[in-house]
TORKOL-4160 file (C-alpha; in steps of 0.2 Angstrom, whole numbers, padded with zeros to 4 digits, m for minus):
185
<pt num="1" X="0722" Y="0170" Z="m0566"/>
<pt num="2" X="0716" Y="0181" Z="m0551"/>
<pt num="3" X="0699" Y="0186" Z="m0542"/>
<pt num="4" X="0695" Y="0199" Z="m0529"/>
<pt num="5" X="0681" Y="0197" Z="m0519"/>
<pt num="6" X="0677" Y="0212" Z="m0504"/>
<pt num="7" X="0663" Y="0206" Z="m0492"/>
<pt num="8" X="0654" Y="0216" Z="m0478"/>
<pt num="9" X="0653" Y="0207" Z="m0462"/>
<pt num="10" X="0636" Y="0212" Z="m0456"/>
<pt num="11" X="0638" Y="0202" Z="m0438"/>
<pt num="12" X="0653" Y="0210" Z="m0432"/>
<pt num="13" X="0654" Y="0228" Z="m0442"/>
<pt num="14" X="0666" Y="0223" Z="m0454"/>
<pt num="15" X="0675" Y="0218" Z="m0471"/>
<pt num="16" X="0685" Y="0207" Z="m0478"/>
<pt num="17" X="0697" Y="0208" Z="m0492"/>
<pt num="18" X="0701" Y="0192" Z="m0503"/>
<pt num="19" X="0709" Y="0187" Z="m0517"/>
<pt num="20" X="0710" Y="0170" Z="m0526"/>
<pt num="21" X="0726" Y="0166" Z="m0538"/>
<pt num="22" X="0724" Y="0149" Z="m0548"/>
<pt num="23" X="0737" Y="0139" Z="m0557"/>
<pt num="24" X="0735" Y="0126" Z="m0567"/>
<pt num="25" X="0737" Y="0115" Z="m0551"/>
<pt num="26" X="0733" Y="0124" Z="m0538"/>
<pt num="27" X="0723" Y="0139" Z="m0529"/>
<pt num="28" X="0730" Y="0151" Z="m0514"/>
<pt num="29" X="0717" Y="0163" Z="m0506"/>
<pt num="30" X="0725" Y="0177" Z="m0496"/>
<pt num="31" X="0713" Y="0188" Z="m0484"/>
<pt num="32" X="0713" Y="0201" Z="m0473"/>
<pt num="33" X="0697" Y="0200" Z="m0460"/>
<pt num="34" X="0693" Y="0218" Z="m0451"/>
<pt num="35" X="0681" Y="0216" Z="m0436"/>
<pt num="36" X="0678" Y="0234" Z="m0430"/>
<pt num="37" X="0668" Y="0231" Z="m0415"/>
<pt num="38" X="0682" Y="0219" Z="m0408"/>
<pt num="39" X="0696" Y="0229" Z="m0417"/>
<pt num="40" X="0704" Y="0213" Z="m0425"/>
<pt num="41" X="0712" Y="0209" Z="m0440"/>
<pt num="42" X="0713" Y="0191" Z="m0443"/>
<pt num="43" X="0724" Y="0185" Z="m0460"/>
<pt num="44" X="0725" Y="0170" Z="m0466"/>
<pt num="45" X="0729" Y="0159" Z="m0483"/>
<pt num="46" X="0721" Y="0143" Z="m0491"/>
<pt num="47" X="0731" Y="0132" Z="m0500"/>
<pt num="48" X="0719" Y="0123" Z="m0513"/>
<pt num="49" X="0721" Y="0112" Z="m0526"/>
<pt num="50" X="0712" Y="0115" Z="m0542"/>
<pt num="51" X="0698" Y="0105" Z="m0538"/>
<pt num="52" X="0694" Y="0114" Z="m0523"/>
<pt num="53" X="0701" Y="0101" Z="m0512"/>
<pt num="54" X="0709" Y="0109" Z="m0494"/>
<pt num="55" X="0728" Y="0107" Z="m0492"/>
<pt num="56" X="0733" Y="0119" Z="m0478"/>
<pt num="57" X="0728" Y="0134" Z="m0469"/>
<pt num="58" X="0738" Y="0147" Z="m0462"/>
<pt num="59" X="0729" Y="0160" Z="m0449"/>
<pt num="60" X="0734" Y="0172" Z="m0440"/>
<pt num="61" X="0723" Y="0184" Z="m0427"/>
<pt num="62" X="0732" Y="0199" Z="m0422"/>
<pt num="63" X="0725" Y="0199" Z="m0405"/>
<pt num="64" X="0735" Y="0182" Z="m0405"/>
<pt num="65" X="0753" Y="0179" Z="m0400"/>
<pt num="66" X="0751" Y="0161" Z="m0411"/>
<pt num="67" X="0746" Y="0158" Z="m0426"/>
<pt num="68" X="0738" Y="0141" Z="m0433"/>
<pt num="69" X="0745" Y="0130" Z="m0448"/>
<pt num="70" X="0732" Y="0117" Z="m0451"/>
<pt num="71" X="0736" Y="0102" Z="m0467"/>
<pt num="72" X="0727" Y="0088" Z="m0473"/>
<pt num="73" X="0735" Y="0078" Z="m0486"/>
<pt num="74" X="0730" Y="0068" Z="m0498"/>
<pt num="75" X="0724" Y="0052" Z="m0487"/>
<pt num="76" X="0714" Y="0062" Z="m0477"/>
<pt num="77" X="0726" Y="0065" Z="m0463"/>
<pt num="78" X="0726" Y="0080" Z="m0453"/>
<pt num="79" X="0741" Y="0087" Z="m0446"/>
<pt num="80" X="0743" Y="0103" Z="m0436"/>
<pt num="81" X="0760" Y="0114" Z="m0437"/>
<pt num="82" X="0764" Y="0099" Z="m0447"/>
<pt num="83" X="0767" Y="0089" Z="m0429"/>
<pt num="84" X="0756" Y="0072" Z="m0423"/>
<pt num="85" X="0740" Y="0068" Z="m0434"/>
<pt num="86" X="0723" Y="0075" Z="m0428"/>
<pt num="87" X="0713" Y="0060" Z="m0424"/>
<pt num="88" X="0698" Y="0067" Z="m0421"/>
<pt num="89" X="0696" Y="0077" Z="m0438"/>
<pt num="90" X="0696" Y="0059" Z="m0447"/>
<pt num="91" X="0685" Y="0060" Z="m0459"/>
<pt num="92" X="0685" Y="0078" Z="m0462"/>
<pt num="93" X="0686" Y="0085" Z="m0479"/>
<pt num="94" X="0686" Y="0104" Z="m0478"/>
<pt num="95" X="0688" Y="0117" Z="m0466"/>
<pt num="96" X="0674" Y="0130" Z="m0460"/>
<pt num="97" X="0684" Y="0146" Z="m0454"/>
<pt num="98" X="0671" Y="0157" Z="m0443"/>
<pt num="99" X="0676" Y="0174" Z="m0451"/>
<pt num="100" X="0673" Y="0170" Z="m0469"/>
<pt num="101" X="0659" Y="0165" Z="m0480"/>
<pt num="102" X="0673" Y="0160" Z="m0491"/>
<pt num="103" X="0675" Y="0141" Z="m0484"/>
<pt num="104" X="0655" Y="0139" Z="m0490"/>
<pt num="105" X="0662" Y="0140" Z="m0509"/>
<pt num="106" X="0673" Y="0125" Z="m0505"/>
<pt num="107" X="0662" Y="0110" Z="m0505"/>
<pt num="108" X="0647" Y="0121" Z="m0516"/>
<pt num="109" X="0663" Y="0119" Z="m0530"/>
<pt num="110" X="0670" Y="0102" Z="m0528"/>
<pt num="111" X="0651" Y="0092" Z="m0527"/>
<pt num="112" X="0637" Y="0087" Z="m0542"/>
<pt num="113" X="0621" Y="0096" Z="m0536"/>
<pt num="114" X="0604" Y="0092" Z="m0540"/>
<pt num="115" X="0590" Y="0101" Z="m0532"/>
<pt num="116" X="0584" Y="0097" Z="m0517"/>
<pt num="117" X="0596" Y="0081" Z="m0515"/>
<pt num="118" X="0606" Y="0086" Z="m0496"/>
<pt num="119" X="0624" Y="0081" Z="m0497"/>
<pt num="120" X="0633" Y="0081" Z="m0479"/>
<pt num="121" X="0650" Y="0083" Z="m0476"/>
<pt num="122" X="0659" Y="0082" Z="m0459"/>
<pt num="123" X="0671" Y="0099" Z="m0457"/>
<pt num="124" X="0684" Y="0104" Z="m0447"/>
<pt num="125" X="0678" Y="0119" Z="m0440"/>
<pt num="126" X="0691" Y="0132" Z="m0435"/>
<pt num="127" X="0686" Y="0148" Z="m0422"/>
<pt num="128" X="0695" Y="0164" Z="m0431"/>
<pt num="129" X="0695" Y="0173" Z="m0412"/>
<pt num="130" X="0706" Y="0158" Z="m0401"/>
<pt num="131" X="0712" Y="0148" Z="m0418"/>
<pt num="132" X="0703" Y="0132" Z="m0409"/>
<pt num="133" X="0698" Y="0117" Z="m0420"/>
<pt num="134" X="0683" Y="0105" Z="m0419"/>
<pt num="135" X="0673" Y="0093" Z="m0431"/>
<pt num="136" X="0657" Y="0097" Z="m0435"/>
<pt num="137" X="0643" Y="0090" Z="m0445"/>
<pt num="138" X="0637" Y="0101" Z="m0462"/>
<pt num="139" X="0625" Y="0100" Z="m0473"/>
<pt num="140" X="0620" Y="0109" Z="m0489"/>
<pt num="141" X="0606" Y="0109" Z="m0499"/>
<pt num="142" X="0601" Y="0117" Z="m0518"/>
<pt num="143" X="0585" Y="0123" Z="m0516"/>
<pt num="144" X="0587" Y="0136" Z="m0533"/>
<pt num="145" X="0595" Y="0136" Z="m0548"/>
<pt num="146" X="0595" Y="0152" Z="m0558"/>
<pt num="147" X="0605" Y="0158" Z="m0574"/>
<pt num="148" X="0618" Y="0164" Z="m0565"/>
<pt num="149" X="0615" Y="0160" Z="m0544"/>
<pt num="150" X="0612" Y="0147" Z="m0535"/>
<pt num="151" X="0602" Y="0148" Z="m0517"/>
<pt num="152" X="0608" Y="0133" Z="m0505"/>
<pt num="153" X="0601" Y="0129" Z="m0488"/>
<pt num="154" X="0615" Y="0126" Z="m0476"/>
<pt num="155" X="0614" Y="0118" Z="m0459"/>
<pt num="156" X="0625" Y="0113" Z="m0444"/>
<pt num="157" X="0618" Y="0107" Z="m0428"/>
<pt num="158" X="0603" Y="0118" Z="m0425"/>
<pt num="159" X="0611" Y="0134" Z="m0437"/>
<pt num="160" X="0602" Y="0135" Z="m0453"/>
<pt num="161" X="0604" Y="0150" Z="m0466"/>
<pt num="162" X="0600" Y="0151" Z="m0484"/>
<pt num="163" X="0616" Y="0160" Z="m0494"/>
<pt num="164" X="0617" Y="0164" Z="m0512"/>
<pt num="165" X="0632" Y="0161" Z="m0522"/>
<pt num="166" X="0637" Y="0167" Z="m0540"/>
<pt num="167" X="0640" Y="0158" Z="m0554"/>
<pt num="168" X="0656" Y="0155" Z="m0547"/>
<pt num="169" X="0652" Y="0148" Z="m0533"/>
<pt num="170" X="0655" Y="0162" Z="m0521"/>
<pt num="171" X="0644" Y="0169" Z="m0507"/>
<pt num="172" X="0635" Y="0185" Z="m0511"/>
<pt num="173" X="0622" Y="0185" Z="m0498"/>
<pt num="174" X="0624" Y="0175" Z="m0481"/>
<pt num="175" X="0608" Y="0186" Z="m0473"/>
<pt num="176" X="0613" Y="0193" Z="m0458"/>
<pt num="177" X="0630" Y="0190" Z="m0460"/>
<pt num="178" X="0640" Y="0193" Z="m0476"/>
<pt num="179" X="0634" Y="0204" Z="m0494"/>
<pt num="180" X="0650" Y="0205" Z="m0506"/>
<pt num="181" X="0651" Y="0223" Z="m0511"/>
<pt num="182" X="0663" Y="0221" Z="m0525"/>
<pt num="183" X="0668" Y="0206" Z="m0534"/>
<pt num="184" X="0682" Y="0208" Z="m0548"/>
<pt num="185" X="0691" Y="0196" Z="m0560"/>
């Protein structure tokens, strides 16, 4: 099963391009990122399993001469370039890649929701323009439940935005930001 999903970046006059393919065990999202007013293109691939849990990223910015493979198996442990673990993203569970409202579907897929009951997650947080890697501190909130979207408040140190996401869990509106322009399964 495939999905392709084109968003505009609204911050950086841009798009993106990404497609989901799903096994029965796994998921691997490939994406190409264009900021036009930096003249980037950033790729990169997720490794998922089917429950939306994180396995590795691969990412690569064109402005780069390095690209960044980040893992986290099954215990938690992170590794880069599959070298000496990552102490300080224990307790991380999923990654926040700045070019992409893609990571936001990761934890809105894999968690119960109930409205208005805040789940916090620590992230490992992963700058698209110099491939640098910090934990941060998230928090996202169902604040409306339609047929077919969800609104969730999301917050990180003193960032806070409302996004929508679709039925499946994908980002449509992240104002200011990110609109997808054209979902297709």
């Amino acid at each position: 099963m495939q999905a392709t999903y084109i968003w505009e970046n609204l911050e950086h006059k841009g798009m993106e391009y990404l497609k989901i393919s799903s096994s029965s065990d796994r998921r691997v999202v490939t994406s190409t990122v264009i900021h036009t007013l930096e003249t980037t293109k950033i790729e990169y691939e997720i490794t998922l399993t089917k429950n939306w849990e994180f396995v590795q990223l691969i990412l690569k910015n064109d402005q780069l001469d390095k690209e960044l493979i980040l893992n986290r198996n099954r215990n938690g442990t992170w590794r880069e370039d599959n070298t000496a673990e990552l102490d300080y993203l224990e307790g991380a569970c999923d990654i926040d890649l700045s070019c992409t409202p893609f990571t936001n579907t990761l934890p809105i897929n894999r968690c119960g929701w109930k409205k208005n009951e805040p789940i916090h997650f620590e992230m490992a947080y992963i700058d698209a323009n110099d491939l640098s890697i910090r934990k941060v501190k998230q928090t996202y909130t169902l604040i409306t439940q339609y047929r077919t979207e969800r609104v969730f408040h999301y917050s990180s140190g003193s960032f806070q935005a409302d996004i929508l996401v679709n039925k499946e869990g994908i980002v449509t509106d992240y104002p200011d930001y990110f609109g997808l322009l054209s979902p297709s399964t």
